[in-house]
C-alpha positions as a Markdown table, in Angstrom:
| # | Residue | x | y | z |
|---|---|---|---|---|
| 1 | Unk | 0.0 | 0.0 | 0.0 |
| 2 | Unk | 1.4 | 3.4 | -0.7 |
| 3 | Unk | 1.2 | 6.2 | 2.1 |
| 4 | Unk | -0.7 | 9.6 | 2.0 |
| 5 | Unk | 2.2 | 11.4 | 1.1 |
| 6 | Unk | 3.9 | 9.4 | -2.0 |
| 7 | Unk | 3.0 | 11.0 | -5.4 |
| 8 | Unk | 0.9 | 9.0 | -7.0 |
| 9 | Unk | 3.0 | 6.4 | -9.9 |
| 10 | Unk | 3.1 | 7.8 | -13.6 |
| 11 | Unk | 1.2 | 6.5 | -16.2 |
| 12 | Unk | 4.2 | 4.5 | -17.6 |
| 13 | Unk | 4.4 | 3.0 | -14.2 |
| 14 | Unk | 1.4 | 2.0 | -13.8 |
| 15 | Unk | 1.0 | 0.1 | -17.5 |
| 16 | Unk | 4.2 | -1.6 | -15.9 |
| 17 | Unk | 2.3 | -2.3 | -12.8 |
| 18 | Unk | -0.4 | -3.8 | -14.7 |
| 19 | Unk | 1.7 | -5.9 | -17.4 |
| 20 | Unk | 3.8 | -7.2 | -14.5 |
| 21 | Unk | 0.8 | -8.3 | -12.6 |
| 22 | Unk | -0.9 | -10.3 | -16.0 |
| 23 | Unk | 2.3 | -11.4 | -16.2 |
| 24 | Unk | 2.6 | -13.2 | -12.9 |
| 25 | Unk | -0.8 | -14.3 | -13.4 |
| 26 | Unk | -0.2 | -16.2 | -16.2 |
| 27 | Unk | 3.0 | -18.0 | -14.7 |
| 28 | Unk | 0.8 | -18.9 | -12.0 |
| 29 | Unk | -2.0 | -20.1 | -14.1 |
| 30 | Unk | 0.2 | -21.9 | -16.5 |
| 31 | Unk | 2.1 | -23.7 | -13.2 |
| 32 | Unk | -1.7 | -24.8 | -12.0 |
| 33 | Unk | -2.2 | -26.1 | -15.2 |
| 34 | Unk | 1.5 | -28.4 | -15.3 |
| 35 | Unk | 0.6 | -29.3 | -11.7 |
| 36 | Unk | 1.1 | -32.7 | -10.7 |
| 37 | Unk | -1.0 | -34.2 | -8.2 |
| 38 | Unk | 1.0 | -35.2 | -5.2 |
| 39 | Unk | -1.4 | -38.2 | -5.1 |
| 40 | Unk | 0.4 | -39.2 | -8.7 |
| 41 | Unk | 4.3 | -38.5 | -7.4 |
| 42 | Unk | 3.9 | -40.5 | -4.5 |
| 43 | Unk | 2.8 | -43.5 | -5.6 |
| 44 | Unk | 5.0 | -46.7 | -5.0 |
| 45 | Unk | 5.6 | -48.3 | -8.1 |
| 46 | Unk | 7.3 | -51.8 | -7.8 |
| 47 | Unk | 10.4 | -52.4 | -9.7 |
| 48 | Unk | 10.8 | -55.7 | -10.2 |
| 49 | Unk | 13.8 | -55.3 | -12.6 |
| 50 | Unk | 16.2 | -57.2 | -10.1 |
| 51 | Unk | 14.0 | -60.5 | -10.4 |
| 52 | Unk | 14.9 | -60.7 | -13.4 |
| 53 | Unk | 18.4 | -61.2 | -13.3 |
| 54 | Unk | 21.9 | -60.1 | -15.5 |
């Protein structure tokens, strides 16, 4: 939050602002969208490779 006092942010600024903030937002959404379920990365799967021999 900005105080009373602090002039308020150019124009330029705030298009920054803004196309910093869309940006984040689509890292975030694109991340949500990768996202693994940590149901799926903790699942023990067997290896039986061993068994099988040289």
């Amino acid at each position: 939050m900005r105080e009373q006092n602090e002039p308020v942010a150019s124009r330029g600024e705030q298009i920054e602002a803004a196309e910093h903030e869309a940006a984040k937002r689509r890292i975030l959404a694109q991340a949500e969208a990768e996202r693994v379920p940590v149901e799926d990365t903790t699942r023990a799967v067997p290896d039986r490779r061993w068994r099988r021999g040289l």
